[in-house]
N, C-alpha and C positions, 0 to 999 in steps of 0.2 A: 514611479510609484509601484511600490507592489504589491502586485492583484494576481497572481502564479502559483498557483503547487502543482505538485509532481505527482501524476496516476502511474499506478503501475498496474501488470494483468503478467502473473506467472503462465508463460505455455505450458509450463512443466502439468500444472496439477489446478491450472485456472483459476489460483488464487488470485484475488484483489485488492489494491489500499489506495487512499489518498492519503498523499501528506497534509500534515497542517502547517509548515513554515511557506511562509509568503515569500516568494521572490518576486523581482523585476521578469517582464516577460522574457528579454533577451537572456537573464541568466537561469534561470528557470528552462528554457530551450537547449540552453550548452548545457547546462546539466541535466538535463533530458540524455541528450546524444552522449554524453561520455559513460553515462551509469549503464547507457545498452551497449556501447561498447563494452565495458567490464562486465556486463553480466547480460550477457546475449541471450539465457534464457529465460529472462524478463524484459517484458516490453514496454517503457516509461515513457511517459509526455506532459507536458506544460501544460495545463488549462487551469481555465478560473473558477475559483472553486464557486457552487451554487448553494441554494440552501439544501438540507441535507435528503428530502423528498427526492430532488433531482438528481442526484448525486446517486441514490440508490436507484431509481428506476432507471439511470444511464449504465451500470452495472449488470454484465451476464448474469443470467440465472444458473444457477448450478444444482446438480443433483443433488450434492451434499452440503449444505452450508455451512457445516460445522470446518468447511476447508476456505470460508472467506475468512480473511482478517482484517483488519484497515488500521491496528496497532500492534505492532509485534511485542512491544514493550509491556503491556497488559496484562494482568493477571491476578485473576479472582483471588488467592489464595497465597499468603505467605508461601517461598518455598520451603521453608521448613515443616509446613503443614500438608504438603503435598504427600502423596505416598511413594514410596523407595523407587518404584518402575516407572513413573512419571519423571525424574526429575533428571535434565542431560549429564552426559558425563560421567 
């Protein structure tokens, strides 16, 4: 059954996310341990997700919030509506 997503916590600059794809706990764990192998500085783990109260109160507190994210994919505004220095590349 699965009941697993993937937390991750940047050392770099303390950001934070949970996935939302549901794994199997045992694949959810390997894929935990392979993504910190490839990217050693983020630290990833397998847990069940809660409702989402708990999920944030399990969450470090940071100075800046504007440096948590939990979608990278996200984004208030067309890119084309963005302004020229905002936009990568």
């Amino acid at each position: 059954m699965k009941t697993h997503v993937i937390h991750w916590v940047s050392t770099v600059n303390g950001s934070v996310g949970t996935g939302k794809r549901l794994f199997e706990k045992e694949e959810a764990e390997r894929l935990a341990a392979e993504l910190n192998s490839n990217y050693p500085e983020i630290d990833h783990e397998a847990v069940q997700p809660g409702p989402p109260s708990v999920v944030l109160a399990s969450e470090p507190s940071l100075p800046d919030a504007s440096l948590v994210t939990s979608d990278l994919n996200a984004c208030p505004q067309p890119e084309a509506e963005l302004p020229s220095a905002e936009i990568p590349g």
